[in-house]
Biotite code that builds the C-alpha atoms (Angstrom):
import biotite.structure as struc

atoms = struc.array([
    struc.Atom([0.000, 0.000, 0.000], chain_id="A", res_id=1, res_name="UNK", atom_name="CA", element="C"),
    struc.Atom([2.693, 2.496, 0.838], chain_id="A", res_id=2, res_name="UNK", atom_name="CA", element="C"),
    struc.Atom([4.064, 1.884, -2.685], chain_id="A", res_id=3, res_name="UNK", atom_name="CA", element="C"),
    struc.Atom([0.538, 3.036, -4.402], chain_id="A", res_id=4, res_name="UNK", atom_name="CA", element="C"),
    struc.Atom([0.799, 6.013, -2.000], chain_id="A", res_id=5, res_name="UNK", atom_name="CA", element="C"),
    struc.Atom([4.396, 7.223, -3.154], chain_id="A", res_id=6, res_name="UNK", atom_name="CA", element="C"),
    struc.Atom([3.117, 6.679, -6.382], chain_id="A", res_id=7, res_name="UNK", atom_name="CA", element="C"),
    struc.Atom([0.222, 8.980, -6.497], chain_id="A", res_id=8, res_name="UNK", atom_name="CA", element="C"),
    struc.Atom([1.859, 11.323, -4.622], chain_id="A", res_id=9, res_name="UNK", atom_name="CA", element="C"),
    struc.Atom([4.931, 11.597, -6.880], chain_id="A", res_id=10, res_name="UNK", atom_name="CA", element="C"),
    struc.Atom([2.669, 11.838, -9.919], chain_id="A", res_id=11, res_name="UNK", atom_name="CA", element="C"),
    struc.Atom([1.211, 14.921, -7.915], chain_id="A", res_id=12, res_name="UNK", atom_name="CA", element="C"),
    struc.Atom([4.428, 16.470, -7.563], chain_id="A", res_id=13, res_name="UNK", atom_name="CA", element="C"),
    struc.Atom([5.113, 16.026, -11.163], chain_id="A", res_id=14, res_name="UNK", atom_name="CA", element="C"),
    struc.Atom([2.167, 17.358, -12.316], chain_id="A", res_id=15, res_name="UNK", atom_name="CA", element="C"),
    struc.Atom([2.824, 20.745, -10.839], chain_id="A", res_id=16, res_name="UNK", atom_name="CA", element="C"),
    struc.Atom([6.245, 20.943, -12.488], chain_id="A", res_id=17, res_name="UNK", atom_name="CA", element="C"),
    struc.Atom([4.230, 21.059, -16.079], chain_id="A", res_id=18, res_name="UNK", atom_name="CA", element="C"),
    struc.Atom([4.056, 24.005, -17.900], chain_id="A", res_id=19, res_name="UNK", atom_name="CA", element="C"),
    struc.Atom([0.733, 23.632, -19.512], chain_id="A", res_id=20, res_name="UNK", atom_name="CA", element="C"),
    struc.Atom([-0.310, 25.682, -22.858], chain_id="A", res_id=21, res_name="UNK", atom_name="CA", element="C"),
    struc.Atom([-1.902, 28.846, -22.868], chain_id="A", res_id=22, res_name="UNK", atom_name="CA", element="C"),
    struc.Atom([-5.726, 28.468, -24.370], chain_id="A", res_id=23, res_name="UNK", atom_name="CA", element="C"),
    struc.Atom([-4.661, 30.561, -27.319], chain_id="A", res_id=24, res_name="UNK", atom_name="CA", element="C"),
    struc.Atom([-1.649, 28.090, -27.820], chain_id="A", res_id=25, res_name="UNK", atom_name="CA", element="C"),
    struc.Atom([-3.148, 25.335, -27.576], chain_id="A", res_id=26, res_name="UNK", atom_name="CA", element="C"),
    struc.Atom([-5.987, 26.628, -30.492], chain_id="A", res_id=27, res_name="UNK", atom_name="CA", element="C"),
    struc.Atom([-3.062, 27.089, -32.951], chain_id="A", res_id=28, res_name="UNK", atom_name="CA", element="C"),
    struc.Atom([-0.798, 24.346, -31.955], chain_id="A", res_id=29, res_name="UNK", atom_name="CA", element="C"),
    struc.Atom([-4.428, 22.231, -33.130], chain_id="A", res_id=30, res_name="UNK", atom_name="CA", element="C"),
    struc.Atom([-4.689, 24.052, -35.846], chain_id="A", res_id=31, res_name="UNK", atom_name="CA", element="C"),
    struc.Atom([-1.291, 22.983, -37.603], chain_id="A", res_id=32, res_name="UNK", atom_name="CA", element="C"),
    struc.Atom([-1.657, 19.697, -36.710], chain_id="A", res_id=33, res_name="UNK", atom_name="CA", element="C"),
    struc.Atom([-5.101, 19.367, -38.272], chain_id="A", res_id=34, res_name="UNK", atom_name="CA", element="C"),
    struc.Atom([-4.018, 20.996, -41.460], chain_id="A", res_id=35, res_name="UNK", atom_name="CA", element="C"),
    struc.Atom([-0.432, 19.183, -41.398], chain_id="A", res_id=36, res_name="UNK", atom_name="CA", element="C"),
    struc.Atom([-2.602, 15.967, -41.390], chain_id="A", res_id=37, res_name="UNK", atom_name="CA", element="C"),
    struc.Atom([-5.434, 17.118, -44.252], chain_id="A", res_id=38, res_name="UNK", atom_name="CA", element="C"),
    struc.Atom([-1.994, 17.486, -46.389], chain_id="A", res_id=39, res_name="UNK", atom_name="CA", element="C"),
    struc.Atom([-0.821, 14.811, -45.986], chain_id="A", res_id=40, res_name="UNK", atom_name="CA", element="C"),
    struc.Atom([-3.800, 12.263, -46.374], chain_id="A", res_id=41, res_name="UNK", atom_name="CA", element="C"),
    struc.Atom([-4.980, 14.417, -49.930], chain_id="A", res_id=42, res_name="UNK", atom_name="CA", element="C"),
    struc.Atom([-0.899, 13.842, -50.866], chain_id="A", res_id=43, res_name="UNK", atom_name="CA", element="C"),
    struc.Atom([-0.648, 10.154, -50.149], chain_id="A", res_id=44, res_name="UNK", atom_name="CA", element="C"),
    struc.Atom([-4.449, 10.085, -52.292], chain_id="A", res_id=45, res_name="UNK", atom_name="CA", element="C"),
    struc.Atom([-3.618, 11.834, -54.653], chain_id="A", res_id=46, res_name="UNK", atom_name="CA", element="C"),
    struc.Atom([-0.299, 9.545, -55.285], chain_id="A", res_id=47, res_name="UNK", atom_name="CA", element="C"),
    struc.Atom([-2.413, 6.732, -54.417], chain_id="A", res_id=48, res_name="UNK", atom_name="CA", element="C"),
    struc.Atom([-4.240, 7.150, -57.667], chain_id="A", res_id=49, res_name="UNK", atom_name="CA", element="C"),
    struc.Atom([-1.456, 7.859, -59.838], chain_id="A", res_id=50, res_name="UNK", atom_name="CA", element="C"),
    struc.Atom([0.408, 4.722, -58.822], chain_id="A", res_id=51, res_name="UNK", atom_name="CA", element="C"),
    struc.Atom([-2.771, 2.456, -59.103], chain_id="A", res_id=52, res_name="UNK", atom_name="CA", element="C"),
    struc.Atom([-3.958, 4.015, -62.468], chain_id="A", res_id=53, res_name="UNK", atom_name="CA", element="C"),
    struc.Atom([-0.163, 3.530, -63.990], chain_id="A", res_id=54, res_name="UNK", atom_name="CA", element="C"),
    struc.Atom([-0.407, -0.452, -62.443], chain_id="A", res_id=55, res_name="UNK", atom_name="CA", element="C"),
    struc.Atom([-3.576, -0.583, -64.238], chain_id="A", res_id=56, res_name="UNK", atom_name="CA", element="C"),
    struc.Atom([-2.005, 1.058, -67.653], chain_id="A", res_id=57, res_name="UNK", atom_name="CA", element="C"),
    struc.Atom([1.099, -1.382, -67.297], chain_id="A", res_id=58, res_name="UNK", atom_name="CA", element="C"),
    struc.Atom([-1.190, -4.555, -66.322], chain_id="A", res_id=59, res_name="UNK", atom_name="CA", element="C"),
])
């Protein structure tokens, strides 16, 4: 028991060390990753159908 203890109570400590985002920070840090991702899934379509309609042409 004294183990679960020191555990919770080091995660507490820890948790106050973190410097947690600013609301305003965290909006824009969502932002890029959101349009980072839509990139790179209409990229890896978009190359997705050239490669299969070129295996088609050659097949």
């Amino acid at each position: 028991m004294n183990k679960i203890t020191k555990f919770f109570s080091d995660v507490k400590f820890e948790m106050n060390k973190v410097s947690w985002p600013k609301w305003d920070e965290l909006k824009g840090s969502t932002f890029v990753v959101i349009s980072f991702s839509i990139m790179v899934s209409l990229f890896l379509f978009f190359i997705d159908r050239i490669l299969s309609t070129l295996m088609q042409v050659i097949l």
